[in-house]
FIKOLZA-1660 file (N, C-alpha, C; in steps of 0.1 Angstrom, whole numbers, plus 5000, padded with zeros to 4 digits):
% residues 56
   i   px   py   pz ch aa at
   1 4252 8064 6257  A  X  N
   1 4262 8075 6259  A  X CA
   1 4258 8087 6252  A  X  C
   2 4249 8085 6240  A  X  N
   2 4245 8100 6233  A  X CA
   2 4241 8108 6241  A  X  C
   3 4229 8097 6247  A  X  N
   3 4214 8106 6257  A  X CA
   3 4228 8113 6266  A  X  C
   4 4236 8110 6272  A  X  N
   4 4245 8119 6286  A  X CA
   4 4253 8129 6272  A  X  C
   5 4257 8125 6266  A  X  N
   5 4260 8137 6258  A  X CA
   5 4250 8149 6255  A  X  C
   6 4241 8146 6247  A  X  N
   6 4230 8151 6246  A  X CA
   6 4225 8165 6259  A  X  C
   7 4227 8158 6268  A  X  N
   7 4225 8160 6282  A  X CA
   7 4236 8171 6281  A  X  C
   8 4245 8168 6281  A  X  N
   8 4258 8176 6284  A  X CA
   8 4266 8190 6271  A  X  C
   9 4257 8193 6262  A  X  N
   9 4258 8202 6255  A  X CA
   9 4266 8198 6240  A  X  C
  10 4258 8191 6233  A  X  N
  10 4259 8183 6226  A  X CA
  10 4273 8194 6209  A  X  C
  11 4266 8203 6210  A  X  N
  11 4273 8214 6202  A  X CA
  11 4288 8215 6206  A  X  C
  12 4290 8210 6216  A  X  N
  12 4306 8208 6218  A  X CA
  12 4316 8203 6211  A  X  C
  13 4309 8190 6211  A  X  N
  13 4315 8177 6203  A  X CA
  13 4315 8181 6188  A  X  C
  14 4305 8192 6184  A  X  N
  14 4309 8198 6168  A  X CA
  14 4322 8208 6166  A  X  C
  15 4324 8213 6178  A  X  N
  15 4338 8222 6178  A  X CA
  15 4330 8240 6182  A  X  C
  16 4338 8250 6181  A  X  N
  16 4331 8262 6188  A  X CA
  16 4329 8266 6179  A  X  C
  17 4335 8263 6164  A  X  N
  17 4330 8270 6150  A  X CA
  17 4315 8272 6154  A  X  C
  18 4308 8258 6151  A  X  N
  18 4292 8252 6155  A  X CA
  18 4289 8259 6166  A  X  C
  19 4292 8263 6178  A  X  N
  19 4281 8267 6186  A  X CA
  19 4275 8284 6182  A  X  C
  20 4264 8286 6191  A  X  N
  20 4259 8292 6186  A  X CA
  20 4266 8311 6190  A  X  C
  21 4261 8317 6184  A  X  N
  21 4278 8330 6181  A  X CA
  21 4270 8342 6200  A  X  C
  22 4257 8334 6203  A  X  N
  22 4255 8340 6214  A  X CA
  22 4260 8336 6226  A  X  C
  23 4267 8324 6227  A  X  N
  23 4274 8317 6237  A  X CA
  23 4287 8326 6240  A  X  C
  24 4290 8331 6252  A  X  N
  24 4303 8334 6256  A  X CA
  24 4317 8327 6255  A  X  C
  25 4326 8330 6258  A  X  N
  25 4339 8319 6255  A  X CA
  25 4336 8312 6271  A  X  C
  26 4333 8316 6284  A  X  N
  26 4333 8312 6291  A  X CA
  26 4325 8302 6292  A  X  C
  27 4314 8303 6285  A  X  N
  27 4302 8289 6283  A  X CA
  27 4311 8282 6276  A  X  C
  28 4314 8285 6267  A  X  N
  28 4318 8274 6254  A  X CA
  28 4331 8268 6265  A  X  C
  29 4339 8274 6269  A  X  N
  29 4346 8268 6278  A  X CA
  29 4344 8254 6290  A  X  C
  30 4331 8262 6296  A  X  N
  30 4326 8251 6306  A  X CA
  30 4318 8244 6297  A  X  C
  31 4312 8242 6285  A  X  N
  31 4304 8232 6279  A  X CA
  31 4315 8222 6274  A  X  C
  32 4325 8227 6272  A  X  N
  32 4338 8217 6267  A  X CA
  32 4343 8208 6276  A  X  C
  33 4343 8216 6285  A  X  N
  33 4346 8207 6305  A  X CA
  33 4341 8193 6303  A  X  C
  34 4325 8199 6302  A  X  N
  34 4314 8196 6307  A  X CA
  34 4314 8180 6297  A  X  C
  35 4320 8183 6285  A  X  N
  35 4312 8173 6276  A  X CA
  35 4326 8164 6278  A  X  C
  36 4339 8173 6282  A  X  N
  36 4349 8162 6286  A  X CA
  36 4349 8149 6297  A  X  C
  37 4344 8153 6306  A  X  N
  37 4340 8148 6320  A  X CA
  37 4331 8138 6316  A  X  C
  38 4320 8143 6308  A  X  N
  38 4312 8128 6300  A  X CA
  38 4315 8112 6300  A  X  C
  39 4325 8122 6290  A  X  N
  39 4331 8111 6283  A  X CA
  39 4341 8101 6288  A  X  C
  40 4350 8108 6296  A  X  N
  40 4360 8104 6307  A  X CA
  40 4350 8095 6315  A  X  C
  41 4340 8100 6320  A  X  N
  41 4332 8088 6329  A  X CA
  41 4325 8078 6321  A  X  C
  42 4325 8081 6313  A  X  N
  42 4313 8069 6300  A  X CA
  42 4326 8058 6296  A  X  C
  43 4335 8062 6297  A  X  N
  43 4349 8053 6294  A  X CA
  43 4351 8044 6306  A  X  C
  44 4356 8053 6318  A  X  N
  44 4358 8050 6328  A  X CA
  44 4349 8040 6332  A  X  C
  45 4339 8041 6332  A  X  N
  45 4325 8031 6338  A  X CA
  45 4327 8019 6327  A  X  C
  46 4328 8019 6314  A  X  N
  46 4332 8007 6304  A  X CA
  46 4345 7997 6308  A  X  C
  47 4359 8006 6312  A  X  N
  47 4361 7998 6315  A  X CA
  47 4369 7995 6325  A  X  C
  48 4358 8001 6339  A  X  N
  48 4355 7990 6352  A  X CA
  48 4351 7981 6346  A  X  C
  49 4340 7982 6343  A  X  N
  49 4332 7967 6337  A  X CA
  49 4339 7955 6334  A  X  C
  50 4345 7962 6323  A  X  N
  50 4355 7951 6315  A  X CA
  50 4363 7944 6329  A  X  C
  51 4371 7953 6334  A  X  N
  51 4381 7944 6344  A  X CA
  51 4371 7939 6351  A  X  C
  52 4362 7942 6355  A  X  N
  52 4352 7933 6365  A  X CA
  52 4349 7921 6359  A  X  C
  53 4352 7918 6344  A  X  N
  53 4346 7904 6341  A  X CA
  53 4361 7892 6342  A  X  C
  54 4372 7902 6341  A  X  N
  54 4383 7895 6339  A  X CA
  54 4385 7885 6356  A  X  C
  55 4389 7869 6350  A  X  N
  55 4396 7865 6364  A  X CA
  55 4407 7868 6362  A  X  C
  56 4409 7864 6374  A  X  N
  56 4429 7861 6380  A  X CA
  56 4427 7848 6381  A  X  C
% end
């Protein structure tokens, strides 16, 4: 999950204090999107998984 983080503008996940002061608010905006969506799917995909192992 780092590597897709990583991928996905990793300076996000430190807060906008951390990014760098040349980034616009609209970057910093869509890199926050961006690293949300990540994570939402990195979860998501965990746990399909999970229910997929459960029987009925």
């Amino acid at each position: 999950m780092m590597a897709i983080l990583i991928q996905k503008c990793v300076e996000a996940l430190k807060g906008e204090a951390h990014m760098p002061a040349t980034v616009t608010p609209a970057e910093k905006t869509e890199m926050n999107d961006k690293v949300l969506s990540a994570i939402i799917l990195c979860l998501g995909d965990k746990v399909l998984r999970e229910v997929a192992k459960e029987e009925t």
